[in-house]
py3Dmol code that shows the C-alpha trace and the ligand (Angstrom):
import py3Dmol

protein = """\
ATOM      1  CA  UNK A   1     257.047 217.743 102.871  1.00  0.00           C
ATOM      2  CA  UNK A   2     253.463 217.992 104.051  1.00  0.00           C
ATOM      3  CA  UNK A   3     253.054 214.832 103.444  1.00  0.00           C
ATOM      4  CA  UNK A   4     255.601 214.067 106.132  1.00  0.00           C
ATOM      5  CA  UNK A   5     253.876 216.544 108.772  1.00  0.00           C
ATOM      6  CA  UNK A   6     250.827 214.770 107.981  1.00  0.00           C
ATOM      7  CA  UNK A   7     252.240 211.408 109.072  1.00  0.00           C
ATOM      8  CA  UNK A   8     254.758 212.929 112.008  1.00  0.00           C
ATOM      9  CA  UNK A   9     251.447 215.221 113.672  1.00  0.00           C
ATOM     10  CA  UNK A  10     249.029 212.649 113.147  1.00  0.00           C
ATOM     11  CA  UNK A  11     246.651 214.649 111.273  1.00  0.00           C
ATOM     12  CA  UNK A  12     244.625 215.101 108.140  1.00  0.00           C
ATOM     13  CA  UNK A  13     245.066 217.366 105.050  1.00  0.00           C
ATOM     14  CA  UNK A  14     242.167 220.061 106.307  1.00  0.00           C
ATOM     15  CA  UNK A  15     243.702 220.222 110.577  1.00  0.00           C
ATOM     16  CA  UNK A  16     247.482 220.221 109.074  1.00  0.00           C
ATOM     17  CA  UNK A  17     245.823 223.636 107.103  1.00  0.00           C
ATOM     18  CA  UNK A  18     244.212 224.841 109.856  1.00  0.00           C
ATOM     19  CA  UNK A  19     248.002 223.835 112.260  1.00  0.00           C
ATOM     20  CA  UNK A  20     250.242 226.153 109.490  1.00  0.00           C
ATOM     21  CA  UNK A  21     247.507 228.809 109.804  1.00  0.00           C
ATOM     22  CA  UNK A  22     247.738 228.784 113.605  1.00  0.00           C
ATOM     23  CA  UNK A  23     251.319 228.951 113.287  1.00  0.00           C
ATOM     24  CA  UNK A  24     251.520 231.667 111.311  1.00  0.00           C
ATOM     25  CA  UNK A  25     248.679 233.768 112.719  1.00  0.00           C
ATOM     26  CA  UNK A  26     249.987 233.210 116.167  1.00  0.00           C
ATOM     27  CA  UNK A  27     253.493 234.014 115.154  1.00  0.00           C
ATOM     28  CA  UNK A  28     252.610 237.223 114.042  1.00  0.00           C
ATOM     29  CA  UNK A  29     250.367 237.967 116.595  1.00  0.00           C
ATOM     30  CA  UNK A  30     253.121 237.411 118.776  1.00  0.00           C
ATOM     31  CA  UNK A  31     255.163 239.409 116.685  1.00  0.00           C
ATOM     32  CA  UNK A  32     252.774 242.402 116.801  1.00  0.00           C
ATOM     33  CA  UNK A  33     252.421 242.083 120.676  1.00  0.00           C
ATOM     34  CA  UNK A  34     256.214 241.906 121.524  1.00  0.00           C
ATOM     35  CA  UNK A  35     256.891 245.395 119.616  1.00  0.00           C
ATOM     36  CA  UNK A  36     253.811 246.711 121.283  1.00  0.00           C
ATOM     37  CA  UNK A  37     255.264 246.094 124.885  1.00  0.00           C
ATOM     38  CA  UNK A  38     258.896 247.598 123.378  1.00  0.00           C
ATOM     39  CA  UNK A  39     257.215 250.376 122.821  1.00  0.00           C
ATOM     40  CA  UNK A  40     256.217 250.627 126.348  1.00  0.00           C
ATOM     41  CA  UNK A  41     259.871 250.798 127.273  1.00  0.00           C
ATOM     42  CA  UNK A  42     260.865 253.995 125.279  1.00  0.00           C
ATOM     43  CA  UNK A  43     263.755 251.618 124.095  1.00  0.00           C
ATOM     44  CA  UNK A  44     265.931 253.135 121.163  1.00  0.00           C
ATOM     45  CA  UNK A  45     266.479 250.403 118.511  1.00  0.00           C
ATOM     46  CA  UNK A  46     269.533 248.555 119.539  1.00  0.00           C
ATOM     47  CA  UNK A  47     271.311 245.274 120.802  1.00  0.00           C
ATOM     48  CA  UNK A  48     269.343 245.873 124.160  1.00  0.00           C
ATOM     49  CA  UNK A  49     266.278 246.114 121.942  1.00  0.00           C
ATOM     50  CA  UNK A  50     267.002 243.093 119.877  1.00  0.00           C
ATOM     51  CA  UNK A  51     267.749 240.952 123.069  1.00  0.00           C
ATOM     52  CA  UNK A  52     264.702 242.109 124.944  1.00  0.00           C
ATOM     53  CA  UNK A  53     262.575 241.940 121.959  1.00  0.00           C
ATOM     54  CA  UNK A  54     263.461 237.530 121.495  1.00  0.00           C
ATOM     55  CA  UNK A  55     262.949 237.200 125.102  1.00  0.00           C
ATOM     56  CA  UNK A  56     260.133 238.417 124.992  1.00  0.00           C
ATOM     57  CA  UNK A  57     258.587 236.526 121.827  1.00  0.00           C
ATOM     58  CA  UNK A  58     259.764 233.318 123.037  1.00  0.00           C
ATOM     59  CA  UNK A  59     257.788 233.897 125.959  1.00  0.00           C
ATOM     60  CA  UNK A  60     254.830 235.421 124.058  1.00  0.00           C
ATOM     61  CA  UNK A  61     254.948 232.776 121.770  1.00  0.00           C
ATOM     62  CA  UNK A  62     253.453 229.954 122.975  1.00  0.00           C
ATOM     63  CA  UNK A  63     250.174 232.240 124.272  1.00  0.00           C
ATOM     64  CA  UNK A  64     249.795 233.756 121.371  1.00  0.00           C
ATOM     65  CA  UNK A  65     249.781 230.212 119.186  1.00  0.00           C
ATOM     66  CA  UNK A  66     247.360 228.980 122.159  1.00  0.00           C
ATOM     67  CA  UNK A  67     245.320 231.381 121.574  1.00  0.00           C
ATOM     68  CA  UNK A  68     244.907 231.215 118.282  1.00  0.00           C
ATOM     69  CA  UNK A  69     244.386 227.279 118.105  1.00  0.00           C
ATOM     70  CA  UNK A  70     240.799 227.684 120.258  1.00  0.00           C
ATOM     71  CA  UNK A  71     238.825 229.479 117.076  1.00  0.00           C
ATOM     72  CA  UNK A  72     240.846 227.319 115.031  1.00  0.00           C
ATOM     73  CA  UNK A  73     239.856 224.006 116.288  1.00  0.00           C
ATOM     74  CA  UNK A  74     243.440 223.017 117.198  1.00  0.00           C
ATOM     75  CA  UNK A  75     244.227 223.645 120.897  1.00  0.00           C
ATOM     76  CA  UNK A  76     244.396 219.335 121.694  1.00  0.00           C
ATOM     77  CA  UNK A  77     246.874 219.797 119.277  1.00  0.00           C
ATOM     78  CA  UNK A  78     249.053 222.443 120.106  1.00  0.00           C
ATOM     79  CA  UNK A  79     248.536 221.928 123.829  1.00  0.00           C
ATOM     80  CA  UNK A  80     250.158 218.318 123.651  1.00  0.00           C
ATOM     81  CA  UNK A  81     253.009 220.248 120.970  1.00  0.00           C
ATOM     82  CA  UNK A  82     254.236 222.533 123.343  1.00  0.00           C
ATOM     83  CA  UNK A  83     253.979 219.911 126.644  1.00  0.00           C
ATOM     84  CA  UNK A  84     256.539 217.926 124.571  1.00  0.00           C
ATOM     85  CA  UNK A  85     258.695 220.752 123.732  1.00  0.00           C
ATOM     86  CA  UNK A  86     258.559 221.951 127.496  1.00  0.00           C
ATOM     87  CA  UNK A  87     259.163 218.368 128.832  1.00  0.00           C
ATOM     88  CA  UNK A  88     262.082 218.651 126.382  1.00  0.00           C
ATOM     89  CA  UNK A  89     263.474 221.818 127.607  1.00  0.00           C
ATOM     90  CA  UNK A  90     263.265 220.568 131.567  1.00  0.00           C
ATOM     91  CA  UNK A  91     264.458 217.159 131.146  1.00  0.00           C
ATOM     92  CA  UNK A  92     260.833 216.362 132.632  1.00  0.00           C
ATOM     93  CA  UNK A  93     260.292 212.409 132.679  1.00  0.00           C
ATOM     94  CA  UNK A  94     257.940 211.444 129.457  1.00  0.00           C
ATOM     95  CA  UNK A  95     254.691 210.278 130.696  1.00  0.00           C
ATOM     96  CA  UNK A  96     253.616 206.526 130.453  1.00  0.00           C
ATOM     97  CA  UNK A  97     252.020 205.665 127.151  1.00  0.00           C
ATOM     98  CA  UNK A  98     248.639 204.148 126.901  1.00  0.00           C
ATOM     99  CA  UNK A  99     246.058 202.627 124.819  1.00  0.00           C
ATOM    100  CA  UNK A 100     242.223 202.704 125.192  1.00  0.00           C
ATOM    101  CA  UNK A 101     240.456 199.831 123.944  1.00  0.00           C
ATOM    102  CA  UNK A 102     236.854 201.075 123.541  1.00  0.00           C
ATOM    103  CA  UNK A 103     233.938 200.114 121.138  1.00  0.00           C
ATOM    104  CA  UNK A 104     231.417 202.306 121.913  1.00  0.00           C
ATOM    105  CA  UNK A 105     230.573 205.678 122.728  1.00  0.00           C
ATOM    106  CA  UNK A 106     233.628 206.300 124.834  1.00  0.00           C
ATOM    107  CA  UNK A 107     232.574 209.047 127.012  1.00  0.00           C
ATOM    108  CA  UNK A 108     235.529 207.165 129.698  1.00  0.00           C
ATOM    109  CA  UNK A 109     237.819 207.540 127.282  1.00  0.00           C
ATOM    110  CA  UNK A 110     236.962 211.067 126.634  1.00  0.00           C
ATOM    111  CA  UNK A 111     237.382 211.812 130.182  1.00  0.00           C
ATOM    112  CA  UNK A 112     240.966 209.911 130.285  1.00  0.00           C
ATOM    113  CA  UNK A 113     242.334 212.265 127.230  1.00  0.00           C
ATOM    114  CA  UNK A 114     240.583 215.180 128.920  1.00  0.00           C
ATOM    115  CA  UNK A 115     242.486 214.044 132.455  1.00  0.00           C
ATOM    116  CA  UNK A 116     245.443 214.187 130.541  1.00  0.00           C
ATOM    117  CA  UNK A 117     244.900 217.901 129.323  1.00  0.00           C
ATOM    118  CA  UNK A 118     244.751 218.990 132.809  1.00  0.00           C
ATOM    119  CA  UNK A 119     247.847 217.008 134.188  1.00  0.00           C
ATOM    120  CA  UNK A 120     249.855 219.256 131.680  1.00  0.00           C
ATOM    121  CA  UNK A 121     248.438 222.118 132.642  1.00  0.00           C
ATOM    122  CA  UNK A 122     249.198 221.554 136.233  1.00  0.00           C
ATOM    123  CA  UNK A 123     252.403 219.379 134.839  1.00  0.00           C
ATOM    124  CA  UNK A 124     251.620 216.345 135.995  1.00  0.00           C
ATOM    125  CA  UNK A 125     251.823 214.051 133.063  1.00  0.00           C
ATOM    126  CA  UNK A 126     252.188 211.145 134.686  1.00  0.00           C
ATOM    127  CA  UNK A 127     250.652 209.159 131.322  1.00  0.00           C
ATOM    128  CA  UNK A 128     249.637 210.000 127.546  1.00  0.00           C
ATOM    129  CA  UNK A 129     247.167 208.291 125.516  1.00  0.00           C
ATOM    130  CA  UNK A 130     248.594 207.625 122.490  1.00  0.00           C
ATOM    131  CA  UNK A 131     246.530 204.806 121.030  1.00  0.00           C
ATOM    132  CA  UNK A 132     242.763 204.337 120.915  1.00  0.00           C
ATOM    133  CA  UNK A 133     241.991 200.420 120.644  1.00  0.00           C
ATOM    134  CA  UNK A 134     238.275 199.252 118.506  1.00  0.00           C
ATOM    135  CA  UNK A 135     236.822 196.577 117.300  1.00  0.00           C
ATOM    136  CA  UNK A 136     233.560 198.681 115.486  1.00  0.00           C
ATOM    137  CA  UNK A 137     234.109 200.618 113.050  1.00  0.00           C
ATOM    138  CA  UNK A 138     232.298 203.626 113.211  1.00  0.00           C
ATOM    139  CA  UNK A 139     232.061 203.478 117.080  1.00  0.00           C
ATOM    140  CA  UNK A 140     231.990 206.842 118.656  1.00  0.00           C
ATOM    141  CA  UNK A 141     235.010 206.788 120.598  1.00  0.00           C
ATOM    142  CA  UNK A 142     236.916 206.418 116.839  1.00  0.00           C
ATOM    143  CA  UNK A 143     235.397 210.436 116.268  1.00  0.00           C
ATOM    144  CA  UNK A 144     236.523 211.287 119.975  1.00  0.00           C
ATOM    145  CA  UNK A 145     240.239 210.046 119.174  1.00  0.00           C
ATOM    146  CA  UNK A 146     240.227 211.630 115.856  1.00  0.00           C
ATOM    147  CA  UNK A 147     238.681 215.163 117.821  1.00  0.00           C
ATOM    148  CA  UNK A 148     242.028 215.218 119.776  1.00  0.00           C
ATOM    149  CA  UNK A 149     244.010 213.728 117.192  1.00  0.00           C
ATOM    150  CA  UNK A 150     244.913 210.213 118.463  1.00  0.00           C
ATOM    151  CA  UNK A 151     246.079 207.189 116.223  1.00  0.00           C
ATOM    152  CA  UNK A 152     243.562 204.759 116.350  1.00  0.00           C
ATOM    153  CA  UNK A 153     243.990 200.777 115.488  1.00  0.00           C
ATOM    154  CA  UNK A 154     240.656 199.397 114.531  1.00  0.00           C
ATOM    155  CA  UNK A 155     241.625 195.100 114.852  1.00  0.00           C
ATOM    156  CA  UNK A 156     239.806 192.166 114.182  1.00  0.00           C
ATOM    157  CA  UNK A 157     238.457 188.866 115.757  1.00  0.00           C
ATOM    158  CA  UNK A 158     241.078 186.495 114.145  1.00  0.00           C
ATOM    159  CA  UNK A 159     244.292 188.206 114.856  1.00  0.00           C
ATOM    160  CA  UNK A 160     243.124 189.153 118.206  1.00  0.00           C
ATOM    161  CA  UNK A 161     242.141 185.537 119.317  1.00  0.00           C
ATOM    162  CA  UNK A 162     244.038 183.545 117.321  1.00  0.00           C
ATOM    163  CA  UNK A 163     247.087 185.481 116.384  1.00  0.00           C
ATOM    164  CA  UNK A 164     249.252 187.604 118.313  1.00  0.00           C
ATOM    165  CA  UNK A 165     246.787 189.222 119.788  1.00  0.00           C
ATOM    166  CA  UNK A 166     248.267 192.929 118.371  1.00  0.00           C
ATOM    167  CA  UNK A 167     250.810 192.706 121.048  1.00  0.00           C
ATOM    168  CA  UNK A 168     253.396 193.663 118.133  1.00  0.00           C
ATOM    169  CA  UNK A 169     251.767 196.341 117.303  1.00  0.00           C
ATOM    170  CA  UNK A 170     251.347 197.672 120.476  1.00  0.00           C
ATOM    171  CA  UNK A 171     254.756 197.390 121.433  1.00  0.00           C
ATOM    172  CA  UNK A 172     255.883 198.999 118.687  1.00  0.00           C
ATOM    173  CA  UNK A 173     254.199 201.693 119.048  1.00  0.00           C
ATOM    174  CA  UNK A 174     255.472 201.848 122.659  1.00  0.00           C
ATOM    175  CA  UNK A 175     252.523 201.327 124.675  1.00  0.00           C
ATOM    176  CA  UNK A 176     253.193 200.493 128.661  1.00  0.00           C
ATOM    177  CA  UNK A 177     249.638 200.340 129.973  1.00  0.00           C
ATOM    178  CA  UNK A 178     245.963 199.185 128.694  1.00  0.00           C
ATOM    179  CA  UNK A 179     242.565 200.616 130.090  1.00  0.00           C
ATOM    180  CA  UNK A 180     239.818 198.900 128.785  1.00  0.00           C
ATOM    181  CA  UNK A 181     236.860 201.429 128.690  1.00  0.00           C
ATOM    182  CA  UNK A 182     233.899 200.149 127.249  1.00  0.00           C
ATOM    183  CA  UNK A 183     235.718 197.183 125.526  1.00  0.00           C
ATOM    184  CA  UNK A 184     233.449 193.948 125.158  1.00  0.00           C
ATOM    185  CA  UNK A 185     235.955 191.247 123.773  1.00  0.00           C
ATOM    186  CA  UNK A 186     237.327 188.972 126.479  1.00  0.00           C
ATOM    187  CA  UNK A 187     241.396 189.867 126.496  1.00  0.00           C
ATOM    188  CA  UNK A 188     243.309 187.366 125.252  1.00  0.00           C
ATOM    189  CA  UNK A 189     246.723 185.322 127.499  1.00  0.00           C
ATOM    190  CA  UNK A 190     248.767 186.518 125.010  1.00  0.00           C
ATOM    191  CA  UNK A 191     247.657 190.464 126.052  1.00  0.00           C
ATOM    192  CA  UNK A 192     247.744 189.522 129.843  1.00  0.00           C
ATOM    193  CA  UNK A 193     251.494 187.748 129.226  1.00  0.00           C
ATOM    194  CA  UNK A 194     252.952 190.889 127.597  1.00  0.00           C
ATOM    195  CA  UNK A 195     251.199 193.227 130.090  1.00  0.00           C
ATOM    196  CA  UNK A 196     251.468 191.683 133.490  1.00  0.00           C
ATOM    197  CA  UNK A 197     249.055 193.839 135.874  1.00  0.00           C
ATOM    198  CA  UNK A 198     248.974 196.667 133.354  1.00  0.00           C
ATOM    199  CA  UNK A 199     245.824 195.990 131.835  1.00  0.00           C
ATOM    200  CA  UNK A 200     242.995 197.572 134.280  1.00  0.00           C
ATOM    201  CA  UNK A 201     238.947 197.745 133.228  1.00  0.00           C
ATOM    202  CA  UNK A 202     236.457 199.460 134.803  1.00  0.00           C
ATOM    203  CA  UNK A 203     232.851 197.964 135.739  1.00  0.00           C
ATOM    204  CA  UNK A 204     229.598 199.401 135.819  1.00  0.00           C
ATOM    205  CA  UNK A 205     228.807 197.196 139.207  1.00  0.00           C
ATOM    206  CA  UNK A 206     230.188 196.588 142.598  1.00  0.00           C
ATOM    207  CA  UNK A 207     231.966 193.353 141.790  1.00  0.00           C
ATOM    208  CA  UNK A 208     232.182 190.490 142.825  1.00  0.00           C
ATOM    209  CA  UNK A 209     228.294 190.910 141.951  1.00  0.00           C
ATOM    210  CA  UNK A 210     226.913 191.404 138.744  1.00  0.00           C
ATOM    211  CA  UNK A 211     230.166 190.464 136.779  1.00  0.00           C
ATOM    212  CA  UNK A 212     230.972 187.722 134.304  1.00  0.00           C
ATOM    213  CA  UNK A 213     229.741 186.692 131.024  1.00  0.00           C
ATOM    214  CA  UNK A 214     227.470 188.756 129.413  1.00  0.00           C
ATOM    215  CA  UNK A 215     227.285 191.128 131.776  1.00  0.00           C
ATOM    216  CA  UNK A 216     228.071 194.250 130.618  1.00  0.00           C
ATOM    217  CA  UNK A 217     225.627 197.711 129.661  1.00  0.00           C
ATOM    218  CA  UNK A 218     222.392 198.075 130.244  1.00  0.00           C
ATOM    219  CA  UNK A 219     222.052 194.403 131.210  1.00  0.00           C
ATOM    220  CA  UNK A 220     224.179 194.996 134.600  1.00  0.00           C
ATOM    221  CA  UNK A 221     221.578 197.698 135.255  1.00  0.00           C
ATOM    222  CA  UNK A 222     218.529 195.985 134.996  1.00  0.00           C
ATOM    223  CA  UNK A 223     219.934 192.814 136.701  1.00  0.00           C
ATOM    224  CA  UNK A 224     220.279 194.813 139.960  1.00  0.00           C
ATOM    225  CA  UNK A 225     217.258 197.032 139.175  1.00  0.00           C
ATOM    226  CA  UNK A 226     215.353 193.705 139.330  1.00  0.00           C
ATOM    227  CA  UNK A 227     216.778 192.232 142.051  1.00  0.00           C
ATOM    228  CA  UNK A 228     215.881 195.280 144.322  1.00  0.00           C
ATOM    229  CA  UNK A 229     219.309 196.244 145.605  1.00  0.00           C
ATOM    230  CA  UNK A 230     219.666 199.298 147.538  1.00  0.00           C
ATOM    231  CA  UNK A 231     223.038 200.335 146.189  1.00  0.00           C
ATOM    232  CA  UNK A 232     225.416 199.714 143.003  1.00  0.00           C
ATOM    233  CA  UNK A 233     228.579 201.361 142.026  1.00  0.00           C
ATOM    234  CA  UNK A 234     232.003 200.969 139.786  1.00  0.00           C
ATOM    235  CA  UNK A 235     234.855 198.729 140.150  1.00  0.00           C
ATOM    236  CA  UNK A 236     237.844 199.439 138.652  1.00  0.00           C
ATOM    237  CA  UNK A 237     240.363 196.598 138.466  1.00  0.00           C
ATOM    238  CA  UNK A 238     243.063 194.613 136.770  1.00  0.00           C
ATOM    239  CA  UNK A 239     242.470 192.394 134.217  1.00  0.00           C
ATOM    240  CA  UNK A 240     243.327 188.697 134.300  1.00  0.00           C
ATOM    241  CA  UNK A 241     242.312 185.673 131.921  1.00  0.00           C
ATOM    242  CA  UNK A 242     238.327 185.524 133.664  1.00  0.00           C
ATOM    243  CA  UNK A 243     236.001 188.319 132.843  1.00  0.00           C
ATOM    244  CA  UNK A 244     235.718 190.998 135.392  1.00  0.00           C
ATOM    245  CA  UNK A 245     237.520 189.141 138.089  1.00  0.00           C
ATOM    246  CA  UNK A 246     240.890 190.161 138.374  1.00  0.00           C
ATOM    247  CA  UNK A 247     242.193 192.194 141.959  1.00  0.00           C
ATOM    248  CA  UNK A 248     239.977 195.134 142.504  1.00  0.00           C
ATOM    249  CA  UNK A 249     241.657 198.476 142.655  1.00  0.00           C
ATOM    250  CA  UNK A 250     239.240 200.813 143.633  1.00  0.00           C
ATOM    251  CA  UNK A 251     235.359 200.966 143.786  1.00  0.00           C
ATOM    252  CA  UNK A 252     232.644 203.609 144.638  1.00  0.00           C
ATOM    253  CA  UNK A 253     228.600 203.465 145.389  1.00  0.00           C
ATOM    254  CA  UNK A 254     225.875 205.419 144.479  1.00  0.00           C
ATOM    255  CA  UNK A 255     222.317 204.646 146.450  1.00  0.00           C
ATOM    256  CA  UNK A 256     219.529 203.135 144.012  1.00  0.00           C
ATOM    257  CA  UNK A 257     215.902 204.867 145.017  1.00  0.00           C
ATOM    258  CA  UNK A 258     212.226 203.567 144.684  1.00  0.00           C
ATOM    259  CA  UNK A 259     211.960 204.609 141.323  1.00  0.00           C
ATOM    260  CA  UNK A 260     215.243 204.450 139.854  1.00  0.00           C
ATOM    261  CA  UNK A 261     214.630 202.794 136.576  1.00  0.00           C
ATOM    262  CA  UNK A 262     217.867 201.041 134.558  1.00  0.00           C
ATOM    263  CA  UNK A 263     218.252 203.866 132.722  1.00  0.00           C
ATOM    264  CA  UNK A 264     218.487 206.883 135.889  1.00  0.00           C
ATOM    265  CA  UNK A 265     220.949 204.043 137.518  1.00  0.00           C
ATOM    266  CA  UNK A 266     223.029 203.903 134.112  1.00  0.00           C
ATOM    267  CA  UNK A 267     223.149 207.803 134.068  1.00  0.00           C
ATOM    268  CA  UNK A 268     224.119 207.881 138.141  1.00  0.00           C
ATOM    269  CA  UNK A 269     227.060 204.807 137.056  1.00  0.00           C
ATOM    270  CA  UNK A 270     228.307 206.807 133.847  1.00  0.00           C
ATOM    271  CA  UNK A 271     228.686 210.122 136.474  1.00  0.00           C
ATOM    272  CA  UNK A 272     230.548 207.743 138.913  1.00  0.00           C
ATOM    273  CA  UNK A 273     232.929 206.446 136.261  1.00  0.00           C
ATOM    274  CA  UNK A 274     233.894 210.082 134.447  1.00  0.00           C
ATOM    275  CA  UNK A 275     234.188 211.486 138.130  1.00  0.00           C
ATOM    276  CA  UNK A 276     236.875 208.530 139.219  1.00  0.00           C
ATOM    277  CA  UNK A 277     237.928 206.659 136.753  1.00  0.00           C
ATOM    278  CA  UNK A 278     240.906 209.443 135.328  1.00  0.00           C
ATOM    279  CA  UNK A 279     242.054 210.245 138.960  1.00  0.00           C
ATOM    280  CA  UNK A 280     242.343 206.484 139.836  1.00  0.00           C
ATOM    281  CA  UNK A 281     244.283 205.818 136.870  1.00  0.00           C
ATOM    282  CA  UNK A 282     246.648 209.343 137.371  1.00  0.00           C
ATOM    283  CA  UNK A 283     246.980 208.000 140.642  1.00  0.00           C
ATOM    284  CA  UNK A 284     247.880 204.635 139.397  1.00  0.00           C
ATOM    285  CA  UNK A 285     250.267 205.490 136.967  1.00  0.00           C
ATOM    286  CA  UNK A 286     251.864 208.540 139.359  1.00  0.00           C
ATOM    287  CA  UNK A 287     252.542 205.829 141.498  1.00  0.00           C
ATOM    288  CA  UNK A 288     254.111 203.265 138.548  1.00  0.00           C
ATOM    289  CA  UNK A 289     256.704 206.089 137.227  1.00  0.00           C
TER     290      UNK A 289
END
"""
ligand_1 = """\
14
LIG
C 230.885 201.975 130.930
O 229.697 201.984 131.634
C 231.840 200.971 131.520
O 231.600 200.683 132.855
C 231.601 199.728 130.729
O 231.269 200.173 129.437
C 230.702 201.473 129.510
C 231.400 202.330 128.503
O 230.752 203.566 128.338
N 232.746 198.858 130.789
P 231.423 204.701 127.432
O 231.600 204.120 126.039
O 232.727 205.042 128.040
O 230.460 205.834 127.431
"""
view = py3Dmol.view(width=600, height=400)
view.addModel(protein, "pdb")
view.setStyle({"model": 0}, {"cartoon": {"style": "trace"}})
view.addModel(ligand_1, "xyz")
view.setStyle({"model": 1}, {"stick": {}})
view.zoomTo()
view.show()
């Protein structure tokens, strides 16, 4: 049985604890609170009292459980829990399901989960991440997915290049759309076949310039550091078979000063990217649905 909550919640032994405690903390709390407010009522015990008492814990409930997931550790959690439920209950749409590929630190893809916090707040959920993408193990973004409790599928060279290129896998786990975020391996036709124009990267440079080949990190940065530009930016756009050169979808510029080094135009690129990147893809995807 836990076992089986393990596998259906995506989580491990110590978080599916720390998930029953929440439960049952918040239950009662909710519990506790509903009586409280019956009180308030002067309400003899009755089938008035009954009825108002299970409206108001199913409306208490999912605060109280809230609540108790932030000391916990387990609001990413329940936050996503109840959005289904709720989605459930209005016949909402289900939001588009994507995969991050990312190998390094993955402060993009941090900000793309985060994004998707706030669409549900604001109910919006025009896309979930289900599925973080690597090809290092023991890249940062692996600790980010497991921090909000996201599958990840760590791959390798051969299958990716020479075999199917995971597009199996991906389908069956019902992925519709691929931002690359930080992901250094060129994409393979087979990717780009199965996921016509939904396979967007972003760019730490105003392409056309300073794209191709080797161009990615800190070497973009000192390339246009060296050649004295005045200005740099992102580019965010779709990925075809050529690195960095499919249509662009959206790009923005920050100014480069005397004695910006590659490092202060990194930082001022990184800011860009967790500022736009998110609402471009919302956008994107709002648009898709
Ligand atoms: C970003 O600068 C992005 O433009 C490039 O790779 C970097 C990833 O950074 N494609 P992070 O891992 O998201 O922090």
């Amino acid at each position: 049985m836990l076992e089986k909550l393990k596998g259906r919640w995506k989580v491990n032994g110590l978080n599916l604890v720390l998930i029953i405690c929440t439960f049952a903390v918040g239950g009662s709390l909710c519990g506790w609170a509903g009586r409280k407010l019956l009180l308030l009522t002067g309400l003899e015990k009755g089938l008035a009292w009954i009825l108002l008492y299970i409206a108001l814990v199913t409306f208490l409930w999912p605060f109280c459980v809230l609540l108790i997931s932030i000391p916990l550790g387990q609001f990413s959690f329940f936050i996503k829990y109840l959005t289904k439920i709720w989605n459930r209950m209005t016949g909402n749409t289900s939001p588009i399901s994507i995969a991050i590929f990312a190998s390094g630190a993955g402060s993009n893809a941090e900000k793309i989960i985060e994004q998707t916090m706030v669409s549900v707040k604001t109910n919006q959920c025009s896309f979930s991440v289900d599925l973080i993408v690597c090809n290092k193990p023991g890249a940062g973004v692996l600790d980010i997915a497991a921090r909000h409790h996201i599958d990840t599928l760590l791959i390798e060279k051969e299958q990716f290049f020479r075999g199917d290129a995971y597009v199996g896998e991906l389908q069956k786990r019902g992925i519709s759309f691929i931002v690359l975020a930080g992901f250094l391996w060129k994409i393979p036709p087979a990717l780009i076949k199965a996921y016509p124009n939904k396979i967007i990267n972003i760019h730490p440079a105003l392409l056309p310039n300073y794209g191709g080949k080797g161009m990615y990190g800190a070497k973009v940065h000192e390339a246009i550091i060296a050649a004295g530009e005045k200005e740099s930016g992102i580019s965010i756009h779709y990925v075809d078979e050529l690195y960095d050169h499919g249509n662009i979808i959206f790009q923005a510029k920050c100014a480069i000063d005397e004695n910006d080094t590659a490092d202060s135009l990194a930082e001022k690129i990184h800011s860009l990217e967790h500022k736009h990147y998110p609402a471009v893809l919302e956008d994107l995807l709002k648009n898709a649905k």
